[in-house]
C-alpha positions in Angstrom: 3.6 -32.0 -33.0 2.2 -30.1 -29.8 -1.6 -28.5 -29.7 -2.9 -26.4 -27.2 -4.1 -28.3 -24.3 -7.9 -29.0 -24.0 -8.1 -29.0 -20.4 -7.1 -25.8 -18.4 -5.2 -27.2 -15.4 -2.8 -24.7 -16.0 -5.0 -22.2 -14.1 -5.5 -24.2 -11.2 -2.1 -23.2 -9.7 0.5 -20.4 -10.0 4.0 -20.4 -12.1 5.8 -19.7 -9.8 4.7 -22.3 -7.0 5.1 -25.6 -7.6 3.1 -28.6 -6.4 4.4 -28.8 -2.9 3.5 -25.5 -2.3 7.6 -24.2 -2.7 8.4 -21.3 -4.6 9.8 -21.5 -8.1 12.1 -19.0 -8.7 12.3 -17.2 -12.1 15.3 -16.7 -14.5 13.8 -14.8 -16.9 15.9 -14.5 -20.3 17.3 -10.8 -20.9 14.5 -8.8 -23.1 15.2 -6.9 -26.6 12.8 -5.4 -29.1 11.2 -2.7 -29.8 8.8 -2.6 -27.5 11.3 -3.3 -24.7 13.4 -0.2 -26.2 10.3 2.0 -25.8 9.4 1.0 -22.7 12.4 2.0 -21.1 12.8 5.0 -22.3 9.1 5.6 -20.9 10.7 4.4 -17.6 13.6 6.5 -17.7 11.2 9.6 -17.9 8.6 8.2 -15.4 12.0 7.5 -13.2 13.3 11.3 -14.1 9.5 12.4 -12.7 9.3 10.2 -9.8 12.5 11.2 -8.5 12.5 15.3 -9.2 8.8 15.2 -8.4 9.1 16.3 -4.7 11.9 18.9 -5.4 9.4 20.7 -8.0 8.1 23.5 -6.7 4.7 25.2 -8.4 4.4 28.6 -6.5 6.1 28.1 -3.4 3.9 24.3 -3.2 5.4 20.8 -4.2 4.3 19.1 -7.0 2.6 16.3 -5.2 2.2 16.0 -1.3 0.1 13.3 0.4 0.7 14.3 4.1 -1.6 11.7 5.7 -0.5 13.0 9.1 -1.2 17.1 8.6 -3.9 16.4 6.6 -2.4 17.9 4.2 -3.1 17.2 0.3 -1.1 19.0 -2.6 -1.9 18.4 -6.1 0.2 20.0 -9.1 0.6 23.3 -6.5 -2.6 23.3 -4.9 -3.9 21.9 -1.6 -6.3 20.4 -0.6 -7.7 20.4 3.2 -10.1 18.3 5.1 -12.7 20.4 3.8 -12.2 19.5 0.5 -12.8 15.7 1.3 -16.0 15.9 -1.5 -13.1 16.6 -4.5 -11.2 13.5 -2.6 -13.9 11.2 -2.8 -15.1 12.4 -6.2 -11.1 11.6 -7.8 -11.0 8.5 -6.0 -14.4 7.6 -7.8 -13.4 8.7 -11.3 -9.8 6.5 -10.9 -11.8 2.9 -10.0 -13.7 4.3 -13.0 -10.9 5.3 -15.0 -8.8 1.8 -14.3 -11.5 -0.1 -14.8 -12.5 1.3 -18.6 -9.3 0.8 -19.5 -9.0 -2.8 -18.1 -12.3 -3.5 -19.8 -10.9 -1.8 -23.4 -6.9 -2.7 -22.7 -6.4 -5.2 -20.0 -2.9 -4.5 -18.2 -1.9 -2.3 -20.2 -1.3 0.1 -16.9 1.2 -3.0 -15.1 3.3 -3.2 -17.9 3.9 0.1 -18.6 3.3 2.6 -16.0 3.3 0.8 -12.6 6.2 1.5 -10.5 6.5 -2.0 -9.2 6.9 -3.2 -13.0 9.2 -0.4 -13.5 11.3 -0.5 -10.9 11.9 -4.2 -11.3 12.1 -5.1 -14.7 13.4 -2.2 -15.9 15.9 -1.2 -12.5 16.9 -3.6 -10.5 16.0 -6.4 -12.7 18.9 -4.6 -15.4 21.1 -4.3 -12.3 20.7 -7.9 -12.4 21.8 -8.9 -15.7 24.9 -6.3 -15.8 26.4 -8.0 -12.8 25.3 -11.6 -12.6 24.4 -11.9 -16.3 21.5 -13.3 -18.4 19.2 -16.3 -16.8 21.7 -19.1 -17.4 24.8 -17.5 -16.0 22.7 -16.7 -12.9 21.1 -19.9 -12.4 24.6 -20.6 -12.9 25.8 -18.7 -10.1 23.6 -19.4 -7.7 24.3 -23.3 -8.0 27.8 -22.5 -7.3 29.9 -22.9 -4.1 30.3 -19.1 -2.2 34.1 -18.4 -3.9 35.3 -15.7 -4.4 33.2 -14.7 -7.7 29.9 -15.4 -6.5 30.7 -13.3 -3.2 31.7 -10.4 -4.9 28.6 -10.6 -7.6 26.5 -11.0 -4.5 27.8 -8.5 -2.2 27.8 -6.0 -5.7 24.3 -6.8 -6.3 22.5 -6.8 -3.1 24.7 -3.7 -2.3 23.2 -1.5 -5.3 20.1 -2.9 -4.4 20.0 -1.5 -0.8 21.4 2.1 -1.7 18.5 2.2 -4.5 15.8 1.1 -2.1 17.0 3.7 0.3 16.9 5.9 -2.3 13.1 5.3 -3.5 12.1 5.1 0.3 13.5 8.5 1.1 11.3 9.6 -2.0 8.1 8.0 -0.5 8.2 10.1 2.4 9.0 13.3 0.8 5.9 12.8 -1.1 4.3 12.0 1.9 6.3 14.5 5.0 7.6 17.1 2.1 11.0 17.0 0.7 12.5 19.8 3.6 11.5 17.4 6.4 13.4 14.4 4.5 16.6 16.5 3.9 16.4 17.8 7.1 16.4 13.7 8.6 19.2 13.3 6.2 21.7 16.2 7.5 20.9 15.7 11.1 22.1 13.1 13.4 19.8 10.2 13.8 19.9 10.9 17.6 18.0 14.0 16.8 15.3 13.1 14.4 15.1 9.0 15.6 11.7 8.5 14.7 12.4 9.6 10.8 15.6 7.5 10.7 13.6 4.6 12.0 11.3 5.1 9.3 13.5 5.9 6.8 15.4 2.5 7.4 12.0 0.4 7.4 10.8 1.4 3.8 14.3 0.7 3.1 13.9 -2.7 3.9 10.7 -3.2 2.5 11.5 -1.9 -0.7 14.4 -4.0 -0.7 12.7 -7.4 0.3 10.1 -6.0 -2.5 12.5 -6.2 -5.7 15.0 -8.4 -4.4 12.9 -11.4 -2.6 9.3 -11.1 -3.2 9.7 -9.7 -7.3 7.1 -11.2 -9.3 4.9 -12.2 -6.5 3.6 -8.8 -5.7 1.8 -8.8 -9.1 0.7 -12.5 -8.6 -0.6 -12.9 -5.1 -0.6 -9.7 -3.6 -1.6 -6.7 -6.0 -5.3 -6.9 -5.8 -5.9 -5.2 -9.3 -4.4 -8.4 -10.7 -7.3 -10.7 -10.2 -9.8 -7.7 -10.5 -8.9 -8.2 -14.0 -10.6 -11.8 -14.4 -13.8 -10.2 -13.4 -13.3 -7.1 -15.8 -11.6 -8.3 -18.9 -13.8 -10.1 -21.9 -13.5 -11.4 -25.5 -13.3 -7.5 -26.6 -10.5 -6.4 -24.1 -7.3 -5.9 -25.8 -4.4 -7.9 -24.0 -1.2 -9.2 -25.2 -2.4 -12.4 -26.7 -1.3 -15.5 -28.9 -3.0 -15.7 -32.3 -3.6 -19.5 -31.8 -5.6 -19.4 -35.2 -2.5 -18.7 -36.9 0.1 -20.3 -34.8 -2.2 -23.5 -34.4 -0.1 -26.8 -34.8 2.8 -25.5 -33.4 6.0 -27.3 -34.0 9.4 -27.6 -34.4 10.8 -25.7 -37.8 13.0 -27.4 -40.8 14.3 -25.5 -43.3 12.6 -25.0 -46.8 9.2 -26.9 -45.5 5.9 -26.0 -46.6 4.4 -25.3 -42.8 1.0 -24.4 -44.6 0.5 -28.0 -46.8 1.7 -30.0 -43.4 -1.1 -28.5 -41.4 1.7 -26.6 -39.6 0.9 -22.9 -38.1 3.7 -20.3 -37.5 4.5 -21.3 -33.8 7.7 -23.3 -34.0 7.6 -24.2 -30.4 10.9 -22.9 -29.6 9.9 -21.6 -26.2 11.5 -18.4 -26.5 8.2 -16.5 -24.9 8.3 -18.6 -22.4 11.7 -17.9 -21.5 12.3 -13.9 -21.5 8.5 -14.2 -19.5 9.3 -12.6 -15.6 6.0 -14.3 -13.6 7.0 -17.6 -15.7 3.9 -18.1 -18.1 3.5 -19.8 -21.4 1.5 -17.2 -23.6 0.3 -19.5 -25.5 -2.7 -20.7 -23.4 -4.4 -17.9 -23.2 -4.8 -14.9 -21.3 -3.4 -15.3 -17.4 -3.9 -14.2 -14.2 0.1 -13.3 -13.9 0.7 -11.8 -16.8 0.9 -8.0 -16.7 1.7 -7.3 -20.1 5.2 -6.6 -20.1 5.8 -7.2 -24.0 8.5 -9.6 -23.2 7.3 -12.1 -25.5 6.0 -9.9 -28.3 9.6 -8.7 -28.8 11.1 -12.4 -28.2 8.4 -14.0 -30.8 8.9 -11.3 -33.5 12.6 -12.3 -33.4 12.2 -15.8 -34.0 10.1 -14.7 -36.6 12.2 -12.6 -38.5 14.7 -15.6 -38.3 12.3 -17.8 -39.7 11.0 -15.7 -42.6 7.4 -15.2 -41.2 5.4 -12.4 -40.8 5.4 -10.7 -37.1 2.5 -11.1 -34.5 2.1 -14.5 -33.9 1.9 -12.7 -30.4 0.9 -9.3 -30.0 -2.0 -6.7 -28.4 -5.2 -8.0 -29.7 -8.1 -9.2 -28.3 -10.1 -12.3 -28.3 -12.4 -11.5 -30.6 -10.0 -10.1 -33.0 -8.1 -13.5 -33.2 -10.8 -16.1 -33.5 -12.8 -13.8 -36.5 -9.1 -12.6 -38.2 -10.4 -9.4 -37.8 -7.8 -6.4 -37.1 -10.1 -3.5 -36.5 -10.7 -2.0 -32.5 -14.5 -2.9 -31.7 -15.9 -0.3 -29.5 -18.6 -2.3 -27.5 -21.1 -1.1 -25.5 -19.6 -1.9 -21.8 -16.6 0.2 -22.5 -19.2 3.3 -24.3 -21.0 2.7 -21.2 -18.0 3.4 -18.9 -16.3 6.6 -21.1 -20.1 8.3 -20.8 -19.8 7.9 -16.7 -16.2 8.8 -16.8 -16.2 11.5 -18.9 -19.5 12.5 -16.5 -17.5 12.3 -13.3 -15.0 14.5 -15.1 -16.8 17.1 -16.2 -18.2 17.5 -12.8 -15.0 16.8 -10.9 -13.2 20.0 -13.0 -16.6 22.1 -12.5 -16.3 21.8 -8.6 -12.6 22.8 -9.2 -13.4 25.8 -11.0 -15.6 27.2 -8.1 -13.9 26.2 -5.5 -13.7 28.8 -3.3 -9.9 30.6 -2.4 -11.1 31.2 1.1 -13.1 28.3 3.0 -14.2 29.5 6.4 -16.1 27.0 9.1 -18.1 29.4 11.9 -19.4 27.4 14.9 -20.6 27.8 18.4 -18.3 26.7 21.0 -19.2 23.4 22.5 -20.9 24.3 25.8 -21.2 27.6 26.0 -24.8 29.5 26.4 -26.0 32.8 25.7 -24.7 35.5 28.1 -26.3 39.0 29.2 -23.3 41.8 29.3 -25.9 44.4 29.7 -29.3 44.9 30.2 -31.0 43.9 27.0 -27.8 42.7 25.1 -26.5 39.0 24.9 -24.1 38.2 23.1 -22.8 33.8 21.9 -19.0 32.8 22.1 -18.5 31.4 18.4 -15.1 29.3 17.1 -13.7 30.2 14.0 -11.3 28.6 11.2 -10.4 30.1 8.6 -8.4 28.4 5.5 -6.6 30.6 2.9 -6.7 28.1 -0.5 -4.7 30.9 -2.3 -0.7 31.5 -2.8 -1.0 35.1 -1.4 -1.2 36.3 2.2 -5.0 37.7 2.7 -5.4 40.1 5.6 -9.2 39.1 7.1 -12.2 41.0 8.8 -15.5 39.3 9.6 -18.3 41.7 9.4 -21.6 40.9 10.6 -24.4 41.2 7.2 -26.7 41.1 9.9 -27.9 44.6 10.4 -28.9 44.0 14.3 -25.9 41.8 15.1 -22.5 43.2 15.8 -19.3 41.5 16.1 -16.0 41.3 17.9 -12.7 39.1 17.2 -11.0 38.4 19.9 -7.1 39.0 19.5 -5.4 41.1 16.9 -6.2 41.8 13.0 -5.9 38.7 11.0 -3.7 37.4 8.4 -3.7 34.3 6.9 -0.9 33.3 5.7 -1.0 31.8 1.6 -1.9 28.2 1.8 -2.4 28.1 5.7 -5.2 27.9 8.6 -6.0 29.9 11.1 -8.2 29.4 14.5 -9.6 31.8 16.8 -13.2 33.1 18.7 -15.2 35.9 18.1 -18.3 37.3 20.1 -22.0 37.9 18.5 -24.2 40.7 20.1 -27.4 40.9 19.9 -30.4 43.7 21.4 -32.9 41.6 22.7 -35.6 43.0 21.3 -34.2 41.7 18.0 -34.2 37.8 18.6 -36.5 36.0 16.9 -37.2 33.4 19.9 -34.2 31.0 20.9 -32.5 30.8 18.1 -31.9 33.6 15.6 -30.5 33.0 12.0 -27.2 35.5 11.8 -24.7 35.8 8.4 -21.1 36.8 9.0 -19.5 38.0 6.1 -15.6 37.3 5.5 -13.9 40.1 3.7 -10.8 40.6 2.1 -10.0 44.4 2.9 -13.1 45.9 1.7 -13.7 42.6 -0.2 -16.6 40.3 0.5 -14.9 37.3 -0.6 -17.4 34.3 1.3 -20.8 34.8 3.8 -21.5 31.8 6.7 -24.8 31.8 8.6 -24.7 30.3 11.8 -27.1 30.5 14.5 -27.6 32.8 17.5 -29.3 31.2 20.9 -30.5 33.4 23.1 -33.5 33.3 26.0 -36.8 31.9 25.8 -39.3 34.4 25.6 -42.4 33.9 27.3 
């Protein structure tokens, strides 16, 4: 008969690193259940997304663009310039907000179901994996096995598919970072011609492919940082995929026809079997770990054996501490995660005001770096001012700038303006000004911006002109 250890060595080193400090590689068991069946049909439509997303087009804009290098942002049609940095900072606050009330309320709920990496291994390449090679044994199998014929064809098949899909995801990367006309355009041309795309086409291949063919689980154990954030977030009230040690407490082995419940036997038969279908190599059963990412492997793989045994289902299953050690069932709504839905829902409210009046035209009017006042005539002087001009809507918006000044005048330089939908435009304008209307060296003036006869957006700025004695 086996209890649950009272010391907790077990979290002084990593499952898949053994004592030497060599890597243990994991063979996890093939996966079935319910929650396995769900899950991937979730990543089939996240995959369906993922993959479409770049080619979707919402009024002539991509659905998503992160174009680091432009400095151009598109979200769900819109974009976002540098001058929307505030609504940047303001998401980026409300996601560390967001992640971290639901790590408080569900732990990693996000890793095992919605994070690409999880995704795209478990539920891609890691199902690559089992058609060709088989389940765990047959592989460990395999790769014991002298390099005949077999093995080299299972190999080459494998790691084959496995390049051609990591090409594929890192051409999608960039078109949600370039935009997917730049990608296609690498991809129909000759490398010669576009060699700094091919180059970087070919490196995210790479990395992708060292990502879910080499490094696997070890991205979620050493190197995603939102891992150990958890240990700091998660409490006795976070709901995580956890062993009911109340119920399951003494584990052993199961006969046939005993009376578990008069031997001082819990439910856990010990048969390992969440152990095995586990991909970062953990035993469930001691508690709530750094590498698991709540993949529901061993939900599914305990309710089987439970269903062979004749006892009830969720001996492991989404509940949190709390819940176990009282037998309670119920969510408990305590006052950390309250705490966090009032700021979130806060930062919300605020981040979808500044969207509603967020202005279609933004316009930035400056003085140009070095430039004085000049006289043209006797009594008029006039500043040299730098304008840009960004059109937020998906029409194209012919521009005038008027001065609302009544004793300033103005003069664009260049021919009538039209801003093309979505696009920026740069140019210089002069400011005149009678002398006898400055109000000492520097005079307040507002420009207005107008859309044909529309006054869509007014900038004040400020006139220099001569010191008077």
């Amino acid at each position: 008969m086996t209890n649950i250890p009272e010391e907790n060595s077990f979290r002084d080193a990593i499952s898949t690193v053994d004592k030497s400090g060599k890597r243990v590689w994991i063979y996890p068991k093939r996966p079935s259940g319910r929650f396995y069946n769900w899950r991937s049909w979730l990543s089939y439509a996240f995959l369906a997304f993922l993959f479409a997303g770049p080619f979707i087009r919402i009024s002539g804009e991509p659905l998503l663009l992160i174009n680091i290098l432009e400095r151009k942002f598109v979200i769900f049609g819109q974009i976002f310039w540098p001058q929307d940095t505030h609504l940047f900072l303001l998401a980026m606050i409300i996601l560390v907000v967001f992640i971290t009330l639901f790590t408080v309320v569900y732990g990693r709920i996000f890793c095992g179901w919605i994070c690409p990496q999880t995704i795209f291994m478990e539920l891609v390449f890691r199902k690559i994996e089992y058609w060709i090679e088989g389940d765990a044994a047959h592989q460990k199998k395999l790769n014991k096995s002298p390099w005949k014929r077999e093995k080299i064809l299972k190999k080459s098949a494998k790691h084959g598919i496995f390049l051609f899909i990591s090409f594929l995801i890192a051409n999608t990367f960039l078109a949600y970072i370039l935009g997917s006309d730049q990608v296609i355009e690498y991809m129909t041309s000759s490398p010669v011609d576009n060699m700094g795309g091919f180059v970087g086409i070919a490196i995210f291949s790479v990395i992708f492919y060292g990502v879910f063919a080499q490094l696997r689980e070890q991205v979620c154990t050493t190197i995603c940082p939102y891992g150990r954030l958890q240990g700091v977030l998660l409490d006795r009230d976070s709901v995580v995929i956890a062993y009911d040690h109340v119920r399951g407490e003494n584990r052993s082995k199961f006969r046939k026809g005993e009376d578990r419940a008069a031997e001082s036997k819990g439910d856990c038969i010990d048969c390992n079997a969440c152990v095995a279908v586990c991909p970062t190599g953990i035993d469930i059963r001691n508690g709530t770990q750094l590498e698991c990412v709540n993949c529901t492997a061993c939900i599914d793989a305990c309710d089987s054996i439970m269903d062979k045994v004749g006892l009830d289902r969720g001996l492991i299953r989404y509940a949190s501490e709390t819940q176990i050690s009282e037998g309670s069932k119920g969510f408990k709504w305590t006052t950390r995660a309250k705490a966090y839905t009032v700021v979130l829902s806060i930062l919300l409210l605020v981040f979808v005001g500044l969207l509603v009046v967020r202005s279609e035209v933004e316009t930035s009017i400056m003085r140009t770096p070095g430039m004085l006042y000049q006289q043209e005539t006797q009594g008029v002087y006039s500043n040299l001012y730098n304008y840009t001009i960004v059109n937020k809507t998906n029409r194209d918006l012919p521009i005038t700038i008027k001065s609302e000044t009544n004793f300033a005048t103005v003069e664009v330089i260049g021919k009538e303006m039209l801003v093309n939908r979505q696009e920026m435009t740069e140019g210089v304008l002069f400011v005149r000004i009678n002398e006898k209307d400055l109000q000492g060296t520097k005079t307040e003036v507002t420009l207005g911006i107008y859309e044909g006869d529309k006054l869509i957006e007014r900038v004040n700025t400020n006139f220099i002109g001569p010191f008077k004695k």
